[in-house]
N, C-alpha and C positions, 0 to 999 in steps of 0.2 A: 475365472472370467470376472471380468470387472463390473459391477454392478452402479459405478458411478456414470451418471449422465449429465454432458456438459449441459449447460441453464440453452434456452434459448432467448431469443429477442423479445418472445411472451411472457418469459419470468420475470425478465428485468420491468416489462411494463407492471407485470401483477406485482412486483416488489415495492415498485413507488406508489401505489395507492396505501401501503403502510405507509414506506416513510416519511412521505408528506404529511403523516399526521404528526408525526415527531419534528421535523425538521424541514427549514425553509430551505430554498436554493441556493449555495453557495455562490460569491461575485464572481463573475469573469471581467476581469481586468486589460486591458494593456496601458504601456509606458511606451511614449516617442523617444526616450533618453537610451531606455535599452533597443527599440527597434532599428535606431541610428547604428550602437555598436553593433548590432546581430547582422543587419544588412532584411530583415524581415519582420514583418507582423508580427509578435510573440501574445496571444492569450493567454494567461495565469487562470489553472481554476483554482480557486484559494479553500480547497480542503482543509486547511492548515485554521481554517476560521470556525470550523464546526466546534462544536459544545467538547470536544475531548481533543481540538485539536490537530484532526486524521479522518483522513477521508472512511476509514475501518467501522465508523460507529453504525454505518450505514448497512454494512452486513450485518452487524452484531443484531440492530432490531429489526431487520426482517427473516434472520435464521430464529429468535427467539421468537418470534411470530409465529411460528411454524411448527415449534415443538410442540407434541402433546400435554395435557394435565397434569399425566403421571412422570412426561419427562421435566417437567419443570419440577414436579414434586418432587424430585430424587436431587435433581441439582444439575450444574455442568460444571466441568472443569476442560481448563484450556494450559495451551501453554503459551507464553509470548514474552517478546522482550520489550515490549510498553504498550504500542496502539491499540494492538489487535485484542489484549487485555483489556485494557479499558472500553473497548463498545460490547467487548462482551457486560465486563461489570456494570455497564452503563444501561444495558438492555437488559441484563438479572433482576436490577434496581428497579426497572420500570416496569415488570412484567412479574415480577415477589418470589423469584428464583434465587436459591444460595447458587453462588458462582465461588470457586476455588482454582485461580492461576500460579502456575508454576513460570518463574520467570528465572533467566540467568545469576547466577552468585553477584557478578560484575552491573547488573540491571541500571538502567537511568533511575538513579532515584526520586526524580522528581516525574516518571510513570508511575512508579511504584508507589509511593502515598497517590496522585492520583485515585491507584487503582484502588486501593484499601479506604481512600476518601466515600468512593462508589458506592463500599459496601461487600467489597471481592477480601475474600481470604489470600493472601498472596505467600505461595513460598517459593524463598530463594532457592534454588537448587541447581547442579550444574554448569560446566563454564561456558557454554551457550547453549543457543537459543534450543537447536537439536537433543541435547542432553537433556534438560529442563521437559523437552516432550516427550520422551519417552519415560521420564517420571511421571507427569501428568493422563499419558495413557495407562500407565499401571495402578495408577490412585483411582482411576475410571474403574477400573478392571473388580479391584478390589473393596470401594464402598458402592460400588453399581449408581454410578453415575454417568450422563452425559458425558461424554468426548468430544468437544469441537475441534476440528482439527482447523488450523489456519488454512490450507488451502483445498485438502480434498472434500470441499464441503459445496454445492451447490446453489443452495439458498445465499449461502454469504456473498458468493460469485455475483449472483444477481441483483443481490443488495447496495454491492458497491457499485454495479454498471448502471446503478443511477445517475450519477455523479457523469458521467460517458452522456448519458440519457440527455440533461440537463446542456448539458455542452454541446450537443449535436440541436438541440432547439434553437438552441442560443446564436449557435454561430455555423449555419448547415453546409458552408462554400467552405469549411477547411480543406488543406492542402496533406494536412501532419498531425497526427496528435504523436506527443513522447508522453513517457510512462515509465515511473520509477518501478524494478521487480526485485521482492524481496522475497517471499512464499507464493504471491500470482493472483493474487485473486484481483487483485486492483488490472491488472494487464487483461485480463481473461474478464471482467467485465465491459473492459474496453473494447476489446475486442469485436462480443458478443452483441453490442450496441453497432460500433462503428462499420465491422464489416455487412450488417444487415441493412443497415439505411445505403448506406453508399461504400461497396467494395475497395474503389479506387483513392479511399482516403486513406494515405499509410499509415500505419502504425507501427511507431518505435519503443523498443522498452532497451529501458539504460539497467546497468550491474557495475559496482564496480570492478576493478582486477586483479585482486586479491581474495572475492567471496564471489564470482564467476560462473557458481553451479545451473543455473538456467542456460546463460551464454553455451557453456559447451555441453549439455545436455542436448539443446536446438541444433551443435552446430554437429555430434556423434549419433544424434536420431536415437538415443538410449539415455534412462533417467540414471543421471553423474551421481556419486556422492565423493565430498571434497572429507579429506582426515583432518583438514586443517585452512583455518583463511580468519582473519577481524579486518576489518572497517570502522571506523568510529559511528557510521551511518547504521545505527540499530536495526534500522526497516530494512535494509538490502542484508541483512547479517545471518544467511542460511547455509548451510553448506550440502542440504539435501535436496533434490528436484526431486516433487511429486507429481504423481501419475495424473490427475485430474487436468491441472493448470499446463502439464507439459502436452499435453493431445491438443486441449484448443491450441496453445501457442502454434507446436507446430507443423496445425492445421492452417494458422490465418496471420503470424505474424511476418510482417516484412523486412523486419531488420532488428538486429537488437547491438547495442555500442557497448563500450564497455570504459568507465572514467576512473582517475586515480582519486584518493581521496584530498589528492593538494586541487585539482577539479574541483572537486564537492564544495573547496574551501573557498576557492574565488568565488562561486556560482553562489554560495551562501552571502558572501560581500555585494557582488552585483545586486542578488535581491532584497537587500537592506537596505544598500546607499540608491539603488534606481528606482526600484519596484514598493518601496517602505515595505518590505514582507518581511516577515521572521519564519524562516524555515530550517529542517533538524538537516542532516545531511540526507535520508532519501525524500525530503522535499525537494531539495533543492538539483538534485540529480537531474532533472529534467534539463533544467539551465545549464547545468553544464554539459549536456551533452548535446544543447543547442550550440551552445558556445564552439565545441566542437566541430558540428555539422554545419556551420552556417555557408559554407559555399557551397554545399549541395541543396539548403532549403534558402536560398535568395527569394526575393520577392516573393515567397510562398504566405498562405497564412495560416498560423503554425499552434497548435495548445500546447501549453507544457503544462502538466499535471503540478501542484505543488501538493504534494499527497501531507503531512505533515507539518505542523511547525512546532513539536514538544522537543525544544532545543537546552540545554540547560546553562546556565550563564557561564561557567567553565569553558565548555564547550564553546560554548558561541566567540567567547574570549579569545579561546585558541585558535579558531576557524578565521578568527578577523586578523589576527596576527599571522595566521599561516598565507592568507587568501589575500593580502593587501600585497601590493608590488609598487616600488616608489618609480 
């Protein structure tokens, strides 16, 4: 029997009375040059501007808010493959907890000093993200440490449906939020917000179709595990559905899409040359999967979450040569 309970619309409020001490409101934005191609309103909430860069840091300090004396004494360890690492090491750093993340052999190197910037012990381990956590739960096991897990974790959930919070103040006549899903906790704070204020606001979460594991987990009503899937989009890069994030989902989400990563790539160009945003590929998932849907959301008015922008100049290099079309 599962002893995890999903957050309610109460946590998420009890969550921002921390984070508001750390951290001010991210912009919401629109551009007439992309609402012209889209054929609709597009809002940007620009996570992608917080202090680590990813909407994640917002779980990180209100789940370390939460922990006892003796579990900050002991330490935590996580596992991730850049964001969810860094609000953890970001909220260790501001709260005098050793934080130790296990992140992929392949990792974005430039999370990875991030993360050891923070203050986080980082070991490589693993060829993804999956592997790396199940090292990270046996390092817990064996120096008796905290275990964050990225998504079966509650407080985190509630910490990021700040960020939901914020955008429902902001702009209460939405039609659509989209929602990049990579472990869940970003979707399932959305959720947690958006369907409590107002039911009738859809909620979409984008995957791409290659690392799919949420997508057909929702669509078989059983939590999927893939043997195999990459993406160059790190934050969408799981190949396990867990149990916490998969009951809200498919309790309350209304659709979820699924994009190639040649998508991710234009969608990263559009929000450059229209939106001036720098976003990593699951920031940018959002746009493309508006890009996508735009004859179902016409005249709607629409969020797209840009949950990240820790893109590495490589990267972004090739996403602008893959994603440009003459």
């Amino acid at each position: 029997m599962s002893t995890l309970t999903p957050p309610s619309f109460q946590d998420v409020l009890r969550a921002r009375t921390v984070v508001q001490r750390y951290l001010p409101p991210t912009p919401l934005i629109s551009r007439p040059a992309i609402d012209e191609r889209l054929g609709f309103t597009a809002y940007f909430k620009c996570e992608n501007m917080q202090p680590i860069g990813a909407f994640k840091i917002r779980g990180g300090l209100y789940l370390m808010s939460r922990l006892s004396d003796d579990e900050r004494a002991r330490g935590v360890v996580t596992a991730s493959t850049g964001n969810h690492g860094q609000s953890i090491a970001y909220a260790a750093r501001e709260f005098g907890a050793k934080a130790v993340i296990y992140a992929p052999e392949g990792a974005n190197p430039g999370k990875v000093a991030a993360m050891k910037r923070l203050g986080a012990e980082v070991v490589l381990e693993g060829r993804d993200f999956d592997e790396s956590r199940l090292a990270a739960e046996e390092h817990a096991i064996s120096e008796n440490m905290r275990f964050i897990h990225s998504a079966n974790e509650p407080d985190l959930i509630s910490g990021v449906g700040t960020y939901a919070l914020e955008l429902i103040e902001a702009m209460p006549d939405l039609d659509t939020v989209i929602v990049p899903i990579g472990a869940g906790s970003g979707v399932c704070g959305t959720l947690t917000v958006v369907k409590a204020v107002n039911p009738a606001i859809r909620v979409i979460g984008v995957q791409t179709t290659h690392l799919d594991v949420v997508y057909r987990s929702w669509k078989e009503k059983r939590l999927v595990t893939l043997d195999s899937g990459s993406t160059f989009a790190d934050g969408l890069a799981t190949r396990v559905a867990f149990e916490l994030p998969m009951r809200i989902i498919n309790e309350q989400i209304d659709d979820i899409v699924l994009v190639s990563d040649d998508d991710l790539c234009e969608a990263i160009v559009l929000l450059l040359e229209d939106a001036h945003l720098v976003a990593e590929g699951a920031g940018a998932a959002t746009t493309a999967a508006a890009m996508k849907l735009r004859a179902q959301l016409t005249r709607q008015k629409v969020a797209l979450i840009v949950s990240g922008g820790n893109i590495t100049l490589d990267t972004l290099r090739w996403a602008i040569a893959n994603g440009t079309h003459d």
